[in-house]
Biopython code that builds the backbone (N, CA, C, O; Angstrom):
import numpy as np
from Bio.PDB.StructureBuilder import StructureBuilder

atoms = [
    (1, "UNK", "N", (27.326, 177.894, -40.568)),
    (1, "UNK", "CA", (27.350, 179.325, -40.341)),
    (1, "UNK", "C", (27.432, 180.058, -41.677)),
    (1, "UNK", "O", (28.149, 179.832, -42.652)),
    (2, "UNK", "N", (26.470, 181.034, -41.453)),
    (2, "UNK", "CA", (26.666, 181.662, -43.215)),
    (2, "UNK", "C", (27.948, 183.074, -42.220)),
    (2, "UNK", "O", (28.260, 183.496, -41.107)),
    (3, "UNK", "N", (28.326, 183.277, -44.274)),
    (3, "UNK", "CA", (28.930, 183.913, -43.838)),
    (3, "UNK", "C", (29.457, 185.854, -43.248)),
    (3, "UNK", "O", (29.031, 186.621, -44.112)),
    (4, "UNK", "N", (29.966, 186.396, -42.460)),
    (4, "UNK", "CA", (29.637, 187.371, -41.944)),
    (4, "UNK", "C", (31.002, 188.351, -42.534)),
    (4, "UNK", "O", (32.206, 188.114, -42.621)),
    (5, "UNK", "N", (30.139, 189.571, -42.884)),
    (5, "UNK", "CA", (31.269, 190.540, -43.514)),
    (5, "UNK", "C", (31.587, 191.769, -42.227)),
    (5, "UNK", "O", (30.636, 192.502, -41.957)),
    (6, "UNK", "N", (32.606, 191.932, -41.629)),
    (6, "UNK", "CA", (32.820, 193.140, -40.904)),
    (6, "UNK", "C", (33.946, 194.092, -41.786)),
    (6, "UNK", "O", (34.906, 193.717, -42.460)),
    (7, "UNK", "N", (33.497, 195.314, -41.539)),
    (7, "UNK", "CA", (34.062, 196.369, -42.266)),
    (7, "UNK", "C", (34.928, 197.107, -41.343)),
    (7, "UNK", "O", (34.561, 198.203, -40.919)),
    (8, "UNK", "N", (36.284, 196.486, -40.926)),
    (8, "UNK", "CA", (36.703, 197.880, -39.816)),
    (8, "UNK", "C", (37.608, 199.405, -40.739)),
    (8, "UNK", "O", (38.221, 199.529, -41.799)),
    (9, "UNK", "N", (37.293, 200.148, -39.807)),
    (9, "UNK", "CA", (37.842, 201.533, -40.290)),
    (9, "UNK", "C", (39.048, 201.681, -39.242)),
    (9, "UNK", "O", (39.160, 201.258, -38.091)),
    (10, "UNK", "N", (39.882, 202.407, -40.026)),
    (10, "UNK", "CA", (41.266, 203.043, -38.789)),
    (10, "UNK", "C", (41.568, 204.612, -38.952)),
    (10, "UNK", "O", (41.696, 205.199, -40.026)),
    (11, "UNK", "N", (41.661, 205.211, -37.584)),
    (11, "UNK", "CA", (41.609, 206.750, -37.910)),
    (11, "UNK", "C", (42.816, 206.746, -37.554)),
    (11, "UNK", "O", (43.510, 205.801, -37.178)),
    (12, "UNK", "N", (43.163, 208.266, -37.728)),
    (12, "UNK", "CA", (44.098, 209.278, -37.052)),
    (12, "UNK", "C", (45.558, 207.841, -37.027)),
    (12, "UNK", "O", (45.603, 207.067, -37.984)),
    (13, "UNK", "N", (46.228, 207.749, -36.272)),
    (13, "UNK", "CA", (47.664, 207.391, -35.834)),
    (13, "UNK", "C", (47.740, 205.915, -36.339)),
    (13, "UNK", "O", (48.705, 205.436, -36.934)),
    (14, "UNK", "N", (46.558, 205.248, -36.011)),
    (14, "UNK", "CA", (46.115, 204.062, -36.387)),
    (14, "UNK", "C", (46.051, 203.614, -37.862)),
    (14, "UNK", "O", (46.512, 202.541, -38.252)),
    (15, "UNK", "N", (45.339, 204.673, -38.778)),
    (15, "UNK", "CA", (45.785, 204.528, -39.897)),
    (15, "UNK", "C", (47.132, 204.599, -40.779)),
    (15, "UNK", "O", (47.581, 204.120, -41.821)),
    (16, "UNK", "N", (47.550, 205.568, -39.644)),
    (16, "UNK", "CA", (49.271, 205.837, -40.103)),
    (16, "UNK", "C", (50.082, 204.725, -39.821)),
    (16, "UNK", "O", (51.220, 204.514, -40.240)),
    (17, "UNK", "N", (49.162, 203.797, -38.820)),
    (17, "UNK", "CA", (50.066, 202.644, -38.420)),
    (17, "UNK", "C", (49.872, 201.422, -39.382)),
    (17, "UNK", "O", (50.888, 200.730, -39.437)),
    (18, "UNK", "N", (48.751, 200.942, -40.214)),
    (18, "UNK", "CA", (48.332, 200.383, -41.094)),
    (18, "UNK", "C", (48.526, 200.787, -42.524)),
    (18, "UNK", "O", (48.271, 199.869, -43.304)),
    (19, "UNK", "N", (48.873, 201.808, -43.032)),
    (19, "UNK", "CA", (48.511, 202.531, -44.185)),
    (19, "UNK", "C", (47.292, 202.408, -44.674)),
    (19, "UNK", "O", (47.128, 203.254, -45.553)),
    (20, "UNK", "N", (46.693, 201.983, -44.570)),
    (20, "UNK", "CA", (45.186, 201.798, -44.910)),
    (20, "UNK", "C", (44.449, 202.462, -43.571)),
    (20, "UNK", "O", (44.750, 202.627, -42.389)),
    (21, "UNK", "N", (42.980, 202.830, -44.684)),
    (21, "UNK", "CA", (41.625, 203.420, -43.725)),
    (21, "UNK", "C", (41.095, 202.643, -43.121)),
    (21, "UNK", "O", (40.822, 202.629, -41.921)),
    (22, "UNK", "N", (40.776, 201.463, -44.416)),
    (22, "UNK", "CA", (39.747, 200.701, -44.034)),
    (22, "UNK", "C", (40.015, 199.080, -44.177)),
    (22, "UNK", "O", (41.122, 198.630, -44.469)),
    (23, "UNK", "N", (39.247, 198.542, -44.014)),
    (23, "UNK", "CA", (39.546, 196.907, -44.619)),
    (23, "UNK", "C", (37.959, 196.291, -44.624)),
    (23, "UNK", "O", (36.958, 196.901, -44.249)),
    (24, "UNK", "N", (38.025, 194.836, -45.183)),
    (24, "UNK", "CA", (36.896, 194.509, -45.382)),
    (24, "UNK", "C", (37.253, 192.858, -44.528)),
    (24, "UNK", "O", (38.315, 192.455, -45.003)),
    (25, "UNK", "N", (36.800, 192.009, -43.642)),
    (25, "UNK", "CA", (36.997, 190.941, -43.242)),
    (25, "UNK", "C", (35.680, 190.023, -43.949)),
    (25, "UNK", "O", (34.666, 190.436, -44.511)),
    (26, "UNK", "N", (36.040, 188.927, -43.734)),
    (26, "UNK", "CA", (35.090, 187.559, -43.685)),
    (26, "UNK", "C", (34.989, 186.687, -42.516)),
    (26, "UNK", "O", (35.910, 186.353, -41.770)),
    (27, "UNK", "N", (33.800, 186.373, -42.453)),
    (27, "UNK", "CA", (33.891, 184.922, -41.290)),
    (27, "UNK", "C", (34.603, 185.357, -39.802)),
    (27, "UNK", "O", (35.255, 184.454, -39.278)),
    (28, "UNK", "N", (34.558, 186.274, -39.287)),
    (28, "UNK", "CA", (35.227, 186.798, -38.175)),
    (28, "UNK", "C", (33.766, 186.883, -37.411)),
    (28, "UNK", "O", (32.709, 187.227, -37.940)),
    (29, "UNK", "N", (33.947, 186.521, -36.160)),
    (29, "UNK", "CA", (32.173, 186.340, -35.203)),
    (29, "UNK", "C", (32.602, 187.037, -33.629)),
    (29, "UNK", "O", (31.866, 186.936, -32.648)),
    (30, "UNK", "N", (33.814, 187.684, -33.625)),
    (30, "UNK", "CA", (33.903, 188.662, -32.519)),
    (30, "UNK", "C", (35.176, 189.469, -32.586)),
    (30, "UNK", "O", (36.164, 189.154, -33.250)),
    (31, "UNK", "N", (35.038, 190.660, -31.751)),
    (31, "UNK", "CA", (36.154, 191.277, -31.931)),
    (31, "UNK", "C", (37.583, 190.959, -31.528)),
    (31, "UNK", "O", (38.630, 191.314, -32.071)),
    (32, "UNK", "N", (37.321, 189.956, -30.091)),
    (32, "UNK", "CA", (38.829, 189.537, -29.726)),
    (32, "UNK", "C", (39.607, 188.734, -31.042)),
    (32, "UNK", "O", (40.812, 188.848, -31.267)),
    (33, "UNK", "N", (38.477, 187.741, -32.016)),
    (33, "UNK", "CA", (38.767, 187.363, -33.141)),
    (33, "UNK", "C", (39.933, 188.372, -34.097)),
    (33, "UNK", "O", (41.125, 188.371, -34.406)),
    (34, "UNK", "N", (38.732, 189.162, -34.297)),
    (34, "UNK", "CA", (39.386, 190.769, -35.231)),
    (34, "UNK", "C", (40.401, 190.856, -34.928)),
    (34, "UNK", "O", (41.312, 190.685, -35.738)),
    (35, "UNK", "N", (40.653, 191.202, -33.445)),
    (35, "UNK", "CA", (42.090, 191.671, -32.987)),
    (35, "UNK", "C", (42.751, 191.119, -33.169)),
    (35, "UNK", "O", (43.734, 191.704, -33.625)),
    (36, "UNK", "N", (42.881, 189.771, -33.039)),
    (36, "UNK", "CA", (44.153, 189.020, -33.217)),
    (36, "UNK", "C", (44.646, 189.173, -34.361)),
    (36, "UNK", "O", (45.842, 189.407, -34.536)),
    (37, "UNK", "N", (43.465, 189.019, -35.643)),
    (37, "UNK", "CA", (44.027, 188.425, -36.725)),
    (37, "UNK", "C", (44.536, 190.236, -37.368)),
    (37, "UNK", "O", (45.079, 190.239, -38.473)),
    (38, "UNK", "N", (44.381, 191.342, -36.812)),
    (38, "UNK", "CA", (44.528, 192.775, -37.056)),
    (38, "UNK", "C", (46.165, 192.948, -36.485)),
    (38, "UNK", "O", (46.952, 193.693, -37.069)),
    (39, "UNK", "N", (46.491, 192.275, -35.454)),
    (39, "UNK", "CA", (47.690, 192.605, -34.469)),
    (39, "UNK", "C", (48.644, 190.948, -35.194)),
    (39, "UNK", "O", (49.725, 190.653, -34.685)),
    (40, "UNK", "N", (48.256, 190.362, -35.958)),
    (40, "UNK", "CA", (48.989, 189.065, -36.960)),
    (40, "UNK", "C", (49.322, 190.171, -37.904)),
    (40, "UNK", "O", (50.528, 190.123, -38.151)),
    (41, "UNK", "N", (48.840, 190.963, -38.410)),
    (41, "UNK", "CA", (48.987, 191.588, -40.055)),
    (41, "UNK", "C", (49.152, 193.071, -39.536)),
    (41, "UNK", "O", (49.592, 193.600, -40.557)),
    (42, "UNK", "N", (49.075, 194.095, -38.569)),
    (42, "UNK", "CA", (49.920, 194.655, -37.918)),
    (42, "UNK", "C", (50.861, 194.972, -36.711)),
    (42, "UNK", "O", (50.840, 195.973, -35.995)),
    (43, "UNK", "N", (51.698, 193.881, -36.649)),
    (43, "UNK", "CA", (52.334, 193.937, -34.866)),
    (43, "UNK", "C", (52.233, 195.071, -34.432)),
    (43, "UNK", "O", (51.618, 195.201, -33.374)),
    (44, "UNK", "N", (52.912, 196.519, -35.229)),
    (44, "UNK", "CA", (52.472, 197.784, -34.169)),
    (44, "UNK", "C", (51.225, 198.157, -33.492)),
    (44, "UNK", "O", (51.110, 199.155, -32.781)),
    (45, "UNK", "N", (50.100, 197.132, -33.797)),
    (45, "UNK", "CA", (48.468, 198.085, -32.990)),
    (45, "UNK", "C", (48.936, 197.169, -31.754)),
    (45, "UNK", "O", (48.224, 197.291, -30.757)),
    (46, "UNK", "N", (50.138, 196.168, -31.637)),
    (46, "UNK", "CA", (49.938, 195.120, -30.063)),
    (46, "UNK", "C", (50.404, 196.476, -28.986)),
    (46, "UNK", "O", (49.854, 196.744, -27.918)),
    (47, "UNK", "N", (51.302, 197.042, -29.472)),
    (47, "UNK", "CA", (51.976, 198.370, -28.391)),
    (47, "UNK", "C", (51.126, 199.730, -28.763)),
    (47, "UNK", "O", (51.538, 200.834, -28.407)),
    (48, "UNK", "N", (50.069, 199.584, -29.409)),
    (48, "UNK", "CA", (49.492, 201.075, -29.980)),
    (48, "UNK", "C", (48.233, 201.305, -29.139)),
    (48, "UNK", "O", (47.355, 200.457, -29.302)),
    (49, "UNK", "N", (47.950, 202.398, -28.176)),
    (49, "UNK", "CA", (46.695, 202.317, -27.315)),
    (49, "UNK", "C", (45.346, 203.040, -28.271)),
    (49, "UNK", "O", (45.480, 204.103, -28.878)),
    (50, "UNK", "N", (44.153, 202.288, -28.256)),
    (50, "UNK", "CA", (43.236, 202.672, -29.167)),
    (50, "UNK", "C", (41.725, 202.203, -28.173)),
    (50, "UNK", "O", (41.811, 201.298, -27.343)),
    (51, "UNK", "N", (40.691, 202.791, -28.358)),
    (51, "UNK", "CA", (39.627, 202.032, -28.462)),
    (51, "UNK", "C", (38.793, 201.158, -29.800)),
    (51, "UNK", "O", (39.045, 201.321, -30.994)),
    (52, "UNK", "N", (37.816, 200.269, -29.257)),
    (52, "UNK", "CA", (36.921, 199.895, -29.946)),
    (52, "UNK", "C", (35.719, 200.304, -29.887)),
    (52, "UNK", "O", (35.099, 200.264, -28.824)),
    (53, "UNK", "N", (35.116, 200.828, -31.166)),
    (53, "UNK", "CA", (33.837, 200.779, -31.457)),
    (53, "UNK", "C", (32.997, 200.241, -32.449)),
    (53, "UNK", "O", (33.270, 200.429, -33.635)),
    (54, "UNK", "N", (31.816, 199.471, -32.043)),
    (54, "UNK", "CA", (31.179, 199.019, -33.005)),
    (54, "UNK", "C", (29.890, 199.252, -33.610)),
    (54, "UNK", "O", (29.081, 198.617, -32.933)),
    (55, "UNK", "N", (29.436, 199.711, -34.330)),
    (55, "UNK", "CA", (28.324, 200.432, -35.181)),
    (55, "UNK", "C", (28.306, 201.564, -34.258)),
    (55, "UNK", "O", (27.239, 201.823, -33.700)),
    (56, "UNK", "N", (29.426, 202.332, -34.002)),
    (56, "UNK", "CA", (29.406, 203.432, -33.605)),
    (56, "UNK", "C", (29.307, 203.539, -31.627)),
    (56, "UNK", "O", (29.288, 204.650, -31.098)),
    (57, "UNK", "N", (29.260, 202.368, -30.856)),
    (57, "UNK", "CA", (29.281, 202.393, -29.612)),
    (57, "UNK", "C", (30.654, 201.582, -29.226)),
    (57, "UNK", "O", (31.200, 200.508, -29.480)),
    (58, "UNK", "N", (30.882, 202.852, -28.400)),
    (58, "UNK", "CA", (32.247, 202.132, -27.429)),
    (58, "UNK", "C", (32.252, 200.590, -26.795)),
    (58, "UNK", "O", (31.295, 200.117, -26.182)),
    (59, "UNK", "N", (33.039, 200.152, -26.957)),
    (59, "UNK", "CA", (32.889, 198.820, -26.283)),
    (59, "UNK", "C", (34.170, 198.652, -25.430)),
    (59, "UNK", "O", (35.262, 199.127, -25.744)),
    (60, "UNK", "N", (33.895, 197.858, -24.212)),
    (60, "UNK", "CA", (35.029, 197.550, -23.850)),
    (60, "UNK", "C", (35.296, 195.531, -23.356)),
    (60, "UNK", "O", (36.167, 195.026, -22.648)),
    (61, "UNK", "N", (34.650, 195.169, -23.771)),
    (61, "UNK", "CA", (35.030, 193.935, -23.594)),
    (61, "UNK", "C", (34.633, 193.329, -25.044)),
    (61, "UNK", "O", (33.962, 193.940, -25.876)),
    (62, "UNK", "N", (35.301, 191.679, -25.249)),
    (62, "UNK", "CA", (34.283, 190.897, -26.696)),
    (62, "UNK", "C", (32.633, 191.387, -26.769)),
    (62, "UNK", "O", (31.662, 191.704, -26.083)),
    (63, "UNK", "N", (33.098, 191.199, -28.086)),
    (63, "UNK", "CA", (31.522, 191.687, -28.450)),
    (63, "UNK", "C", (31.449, 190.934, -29.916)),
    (63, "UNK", "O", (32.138, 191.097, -30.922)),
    (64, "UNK", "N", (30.293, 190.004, -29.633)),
    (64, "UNK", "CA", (29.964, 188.782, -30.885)),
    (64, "UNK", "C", (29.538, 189.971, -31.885)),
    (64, "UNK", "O", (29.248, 191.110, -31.518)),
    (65, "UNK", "N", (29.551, 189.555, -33.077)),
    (65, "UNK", "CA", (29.104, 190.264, -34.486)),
    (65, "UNK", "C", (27.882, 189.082, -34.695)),
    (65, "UNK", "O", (27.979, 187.893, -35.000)),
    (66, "UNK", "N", (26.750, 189.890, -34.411)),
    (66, "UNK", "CA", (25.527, 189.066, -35.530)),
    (66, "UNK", "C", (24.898, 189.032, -36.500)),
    (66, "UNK", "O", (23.896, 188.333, -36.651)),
    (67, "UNK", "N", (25.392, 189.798, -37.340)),
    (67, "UNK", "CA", (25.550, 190.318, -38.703)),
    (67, "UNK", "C", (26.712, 191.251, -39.220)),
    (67, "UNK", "O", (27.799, 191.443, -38.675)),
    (68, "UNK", "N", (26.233, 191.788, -40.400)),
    (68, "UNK", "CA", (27.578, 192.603, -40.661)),
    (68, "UNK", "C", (27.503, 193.836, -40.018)),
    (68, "UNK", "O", (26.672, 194.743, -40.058)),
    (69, "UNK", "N", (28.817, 193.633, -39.261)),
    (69, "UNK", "CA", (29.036, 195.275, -38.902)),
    (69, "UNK", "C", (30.137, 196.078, -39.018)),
    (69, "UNK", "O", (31.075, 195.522, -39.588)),
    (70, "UNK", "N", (30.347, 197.301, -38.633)),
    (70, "UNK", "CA", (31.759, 198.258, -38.353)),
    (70, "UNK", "C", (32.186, 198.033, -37.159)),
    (70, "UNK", "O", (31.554, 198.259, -36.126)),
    (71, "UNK", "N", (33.204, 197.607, -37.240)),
    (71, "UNK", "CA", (34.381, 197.936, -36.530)),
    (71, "UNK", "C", (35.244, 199.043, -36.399)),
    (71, "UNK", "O", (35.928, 199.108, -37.420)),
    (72, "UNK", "N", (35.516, 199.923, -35.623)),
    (72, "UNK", "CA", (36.243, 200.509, -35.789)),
    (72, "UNK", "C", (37.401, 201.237, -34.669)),
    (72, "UNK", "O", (37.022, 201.352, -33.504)),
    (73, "UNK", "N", (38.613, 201.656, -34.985)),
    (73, "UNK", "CA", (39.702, 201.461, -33.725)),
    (73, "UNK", "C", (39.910, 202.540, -33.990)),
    (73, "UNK", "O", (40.245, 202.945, -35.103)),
    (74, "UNK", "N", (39.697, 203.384, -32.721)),
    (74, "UNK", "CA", (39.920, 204.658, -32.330)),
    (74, "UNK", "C", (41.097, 204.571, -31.861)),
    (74, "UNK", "O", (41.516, 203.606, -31.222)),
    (75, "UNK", "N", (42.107, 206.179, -32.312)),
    (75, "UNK", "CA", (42.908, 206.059, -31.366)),
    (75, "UNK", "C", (42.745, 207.125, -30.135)),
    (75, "UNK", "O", (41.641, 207.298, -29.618)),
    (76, "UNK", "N", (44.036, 207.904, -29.651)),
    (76, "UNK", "CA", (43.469, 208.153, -28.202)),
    (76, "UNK", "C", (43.083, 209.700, -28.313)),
    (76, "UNK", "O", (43.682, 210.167, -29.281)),
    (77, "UNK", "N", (42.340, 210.617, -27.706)),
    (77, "UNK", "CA", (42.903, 211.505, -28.473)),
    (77, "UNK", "C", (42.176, 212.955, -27.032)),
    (77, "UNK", "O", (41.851, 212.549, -25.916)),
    (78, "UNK", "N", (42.093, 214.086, -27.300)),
    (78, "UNK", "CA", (42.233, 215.088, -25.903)),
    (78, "UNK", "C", (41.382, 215.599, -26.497)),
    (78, "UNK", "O", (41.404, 215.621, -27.727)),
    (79, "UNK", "N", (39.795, 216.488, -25.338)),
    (79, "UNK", "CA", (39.175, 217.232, -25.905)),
    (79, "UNK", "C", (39.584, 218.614, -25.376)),
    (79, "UNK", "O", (40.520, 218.717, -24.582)),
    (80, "UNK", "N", (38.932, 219.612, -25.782)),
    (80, "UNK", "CA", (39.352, 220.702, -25.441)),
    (80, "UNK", "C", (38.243, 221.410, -25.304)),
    (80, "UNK", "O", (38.302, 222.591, -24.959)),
]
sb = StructureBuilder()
sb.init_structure("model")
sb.init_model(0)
sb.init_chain("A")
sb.init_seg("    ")
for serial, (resi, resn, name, xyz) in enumerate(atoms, 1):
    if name == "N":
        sb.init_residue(resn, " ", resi, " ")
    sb.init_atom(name, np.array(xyz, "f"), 0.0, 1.0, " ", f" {name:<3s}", serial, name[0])
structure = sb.get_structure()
């Protein structure tokens, strides 16, 4: 397997929960992957409600990475 770069971003509450925006991963080939190793290196996102999106579409179940992509964890938020 060569290897695969995902870029996730963290907004709003999420970032406040990480201190960081962004991060850069390696070798990660789905998001339940991501998550784990995201909720290892921050326990608060296990109790923090957020979505996932990837290259910009909502997802709601695993979703394989077949190249490099964005990740990114929305948190929750009200329109008006």
């Amino acid at each position: 397997m060569s290897s695969n770069q995902i870029k996730v971003l963290f907004f709003g509450q999420i970032a406040e929960y990480t201190l960081v925006n962004q991060l850069i991963l390696n070798d990660f080939y789905d998001t339940d992957a991501v998550i784990a190793h995201l909720n290892f290196i921050y326990p608060r996102l296990q109790d923090s409600p957020y979505q996932l999106a990837v290259d910009k579409e909502i997802i709601h179940e695993n979703t394989a990475f077949t190249a490099n992509h964005i990740l990114a964890l929305l948190p929750p938020y009200a329109g008006g």
